[in-house]
C-alpha positions as CSV (number, residue, x, y, z in Angstrom):
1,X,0.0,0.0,0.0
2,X,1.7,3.4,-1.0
3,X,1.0,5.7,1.8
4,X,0.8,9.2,1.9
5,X,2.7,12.1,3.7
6,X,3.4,16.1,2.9
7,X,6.7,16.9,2.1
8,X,8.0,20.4,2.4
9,X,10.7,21.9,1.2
10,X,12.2,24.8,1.7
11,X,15.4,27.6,1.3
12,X,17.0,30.6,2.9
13,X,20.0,32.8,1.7
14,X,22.9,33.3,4.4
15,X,24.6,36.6,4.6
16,X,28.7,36.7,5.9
17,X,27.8,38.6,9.3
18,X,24.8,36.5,10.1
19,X,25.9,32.7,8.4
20,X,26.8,31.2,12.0
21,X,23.9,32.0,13.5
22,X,21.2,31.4,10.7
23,X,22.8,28.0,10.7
24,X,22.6,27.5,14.4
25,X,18.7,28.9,14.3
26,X,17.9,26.3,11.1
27,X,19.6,23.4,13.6
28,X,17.8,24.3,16.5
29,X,14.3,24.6,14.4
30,X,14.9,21.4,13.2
31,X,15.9,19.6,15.9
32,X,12.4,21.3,17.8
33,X,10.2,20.5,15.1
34,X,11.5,16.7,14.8
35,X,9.8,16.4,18.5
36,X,6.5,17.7,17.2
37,X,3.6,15.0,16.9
38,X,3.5,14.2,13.0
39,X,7.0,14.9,12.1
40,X,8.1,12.2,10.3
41,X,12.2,14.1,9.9
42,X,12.9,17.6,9.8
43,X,16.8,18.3,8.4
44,X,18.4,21.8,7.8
45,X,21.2,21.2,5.3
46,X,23.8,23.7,3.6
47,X,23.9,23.6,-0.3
48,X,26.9,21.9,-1.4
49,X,26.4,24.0,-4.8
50,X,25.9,27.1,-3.2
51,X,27.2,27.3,0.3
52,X,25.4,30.9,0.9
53,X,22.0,29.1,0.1
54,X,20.6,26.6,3.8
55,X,18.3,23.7,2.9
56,X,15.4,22.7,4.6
57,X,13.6,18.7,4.1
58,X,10.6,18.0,5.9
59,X,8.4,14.9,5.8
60,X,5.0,15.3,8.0
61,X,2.4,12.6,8.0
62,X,0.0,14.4,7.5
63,X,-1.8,18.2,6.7
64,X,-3.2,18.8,10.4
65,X,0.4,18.1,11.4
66,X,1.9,21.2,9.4
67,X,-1.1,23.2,10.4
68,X,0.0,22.9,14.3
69,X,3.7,22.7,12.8
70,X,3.3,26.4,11.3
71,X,1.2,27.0,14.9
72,X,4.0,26.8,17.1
73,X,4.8,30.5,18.8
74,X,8.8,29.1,17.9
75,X,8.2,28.4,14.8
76,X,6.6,31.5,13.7
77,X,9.4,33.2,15.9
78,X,12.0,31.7,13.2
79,X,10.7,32.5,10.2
80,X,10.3,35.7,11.9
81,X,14.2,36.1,12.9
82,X,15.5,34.4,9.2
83,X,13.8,37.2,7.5
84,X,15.5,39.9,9.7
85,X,18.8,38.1,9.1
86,X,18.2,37.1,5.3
87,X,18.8,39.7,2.1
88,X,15.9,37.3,0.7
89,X,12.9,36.4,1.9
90,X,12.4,32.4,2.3
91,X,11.6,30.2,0.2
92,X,8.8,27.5,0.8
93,X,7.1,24.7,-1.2
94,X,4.9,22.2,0.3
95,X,3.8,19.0,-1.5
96,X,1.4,16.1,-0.9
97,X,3.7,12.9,-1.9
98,X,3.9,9.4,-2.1
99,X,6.7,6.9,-0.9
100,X,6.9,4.7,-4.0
101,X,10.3,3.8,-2.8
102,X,9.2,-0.2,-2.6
103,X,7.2,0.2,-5.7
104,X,10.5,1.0,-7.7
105,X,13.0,-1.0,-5.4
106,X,11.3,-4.0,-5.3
């Protein structure tokens, strides 16, 4: 049976004063979030391509779960304080996906 989950992902632009601790704030965020009841991972990564560009990978089981997700007074409070520390503003793209992963593999 091919289940279901949202996947979101997502990107931020790091400035030279601010890189240490935009990465530390996407760490912590992530770390937080992975505790949250419907986070199936949360990983902040930096682009290998472009090392002023962090990553963001979620998987979430399901929509109620990124509802309360985007609820939490710390989340809002770091999109809030990447936006002050960003040229950019961040960039977000949430999908509803399938694991076909045993489909394909076998």
């Amino acid at each position: 049976m091919i289940k279901s989950m949202i996947l979101i992902t997502g990107h931020i632009i790091l400035t030279p004063e601010h890189r240490e601790r935009m990465i530390a704030l996407g760490a912590e965020h992530s770390a937080r979030s992975r505790s949250e009841p419907g986070c199936l991972a949360h990983n902040c990564h930096v682009d290998v391509e472009n090392p002023d560009r962090l990553v963001f990978v979620e998987e979430w089981a399901d929509i109620e779960a990124v509802r309360a997700h985007f609820a939490v007074p710390a989340s809002r409070a770091f999109v809030a304080d990447m936006r002050a520390l960003s040229p950019q503003p961040p960039v977000i793209r949430i999908y509803e996906a399938q694991d076909i992963t045993a489909t394909l593999m076998g």
